[in-house]
C-alpha positions as CSV (number, residue, x, y, z in Angstrom):
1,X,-129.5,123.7,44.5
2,X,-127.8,126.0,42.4
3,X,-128.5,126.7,38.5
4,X,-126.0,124.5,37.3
5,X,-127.5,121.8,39.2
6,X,-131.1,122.8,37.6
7,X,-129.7,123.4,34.0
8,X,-128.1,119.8,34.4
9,X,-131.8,118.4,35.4
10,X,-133.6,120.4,32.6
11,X,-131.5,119.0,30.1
12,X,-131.1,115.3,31.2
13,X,-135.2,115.4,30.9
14,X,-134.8,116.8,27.8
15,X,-132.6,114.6,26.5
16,X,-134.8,111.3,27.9
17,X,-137.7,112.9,26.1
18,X,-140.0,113.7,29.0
19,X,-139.9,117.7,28.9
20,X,-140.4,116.8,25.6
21,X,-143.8,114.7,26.1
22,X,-145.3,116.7,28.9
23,X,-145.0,119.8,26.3
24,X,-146.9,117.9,23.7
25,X,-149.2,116.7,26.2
26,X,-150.0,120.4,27.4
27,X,-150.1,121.9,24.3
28,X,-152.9,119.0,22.7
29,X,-154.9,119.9,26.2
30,X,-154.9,124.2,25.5
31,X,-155.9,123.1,22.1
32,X,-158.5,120.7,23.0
33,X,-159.8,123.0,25.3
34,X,-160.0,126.2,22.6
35,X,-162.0,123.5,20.0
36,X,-164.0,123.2,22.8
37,X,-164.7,127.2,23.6
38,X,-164.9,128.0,20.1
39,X,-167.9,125.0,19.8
40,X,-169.6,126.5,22.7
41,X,-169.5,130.0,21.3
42,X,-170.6,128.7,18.0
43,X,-173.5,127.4,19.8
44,X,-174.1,130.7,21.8
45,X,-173.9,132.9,19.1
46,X,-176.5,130.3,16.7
47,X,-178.9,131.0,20.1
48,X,-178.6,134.4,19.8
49,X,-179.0,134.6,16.3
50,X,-182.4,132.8,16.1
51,X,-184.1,134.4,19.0
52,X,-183.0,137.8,17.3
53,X,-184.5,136.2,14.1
54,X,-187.7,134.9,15.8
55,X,-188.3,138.3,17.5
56,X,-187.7,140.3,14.8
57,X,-188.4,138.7,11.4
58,X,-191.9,137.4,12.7
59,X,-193.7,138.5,9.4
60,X,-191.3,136.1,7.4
61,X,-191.2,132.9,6.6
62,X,-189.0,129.9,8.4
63,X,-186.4,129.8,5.6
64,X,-185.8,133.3,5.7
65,X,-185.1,133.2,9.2
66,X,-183.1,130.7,8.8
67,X,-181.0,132.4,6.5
68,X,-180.5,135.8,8.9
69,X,-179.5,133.6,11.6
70,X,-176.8,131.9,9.2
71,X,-175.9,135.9,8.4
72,X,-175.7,136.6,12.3
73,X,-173.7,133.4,13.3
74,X,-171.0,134.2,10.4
75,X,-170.8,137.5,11.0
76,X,-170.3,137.0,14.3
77,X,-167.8,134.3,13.5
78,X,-165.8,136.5,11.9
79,X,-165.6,139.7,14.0
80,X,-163.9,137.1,16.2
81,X,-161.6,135.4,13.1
82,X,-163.3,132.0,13.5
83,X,-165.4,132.3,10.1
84,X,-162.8,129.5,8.9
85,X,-163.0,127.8,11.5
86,X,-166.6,126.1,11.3
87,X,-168.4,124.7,7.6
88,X,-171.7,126.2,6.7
89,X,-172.9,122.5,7.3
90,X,-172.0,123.1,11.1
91,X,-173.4,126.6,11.0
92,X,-176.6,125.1,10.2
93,X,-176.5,122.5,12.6
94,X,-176.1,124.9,15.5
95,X,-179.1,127.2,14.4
96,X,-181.1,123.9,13.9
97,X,-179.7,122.8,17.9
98,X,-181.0,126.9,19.1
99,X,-184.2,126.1,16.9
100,X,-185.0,122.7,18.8
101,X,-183.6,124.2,22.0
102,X,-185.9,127.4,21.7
103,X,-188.9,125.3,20.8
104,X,-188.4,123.1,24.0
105,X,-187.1,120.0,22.3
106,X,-183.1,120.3,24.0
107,X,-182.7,121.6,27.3
């Protein structure tokens, strides 16, 4: 087959819609799967954040802890431009998960 004959193809798909479907269809599955990479960071970054908070801040007391973690995930989130990404609702929920998870309660 030559290019003309390719060109000919590529456009009568186009024109049909189906190029145009299996782009869409693509594109919602690379952005499904970055949500998804960006969740799973969220949640490494909250584990990191409250075992550096547990080790370190053992003289303080749980809500100040808490609140370093919250520091550590958003700063974290935003030396990788995802601070607008996640609410500080969801920020808390992760630390909370990494709290549970660190005290044996998720595994």
């Amino acid at each position: 087959m030559n290019l003309d004959n390719w060109l000919k193809i590529l456009s009568a798909l186009w024109d049909s819609g189906i190029l145009t479907g299996v782009a869409v269809y693509v594109w919602s599955r690379l952005k499904i799967s970055k949500k998804a990479d960006r969740t799973s960071m969220l949640y490494h970054f909250a584990d990191q954040a409250v075992y550096h908070a547990s080790q370190f801040n053992e003289a303080t007391t749980n809500e100040a802890k808490k609140s370093a973690a919250m520091d550590m995930v958003s700063e974290s989130l935003q030396r990788n431009k995802w601070a607008n990404r996640f609410t500080t609702d969801q920020i808390s929920a992760a630390i909370e998960m990494a709290v549970n998870k660190m005290n044996g309660g998720i595994k």
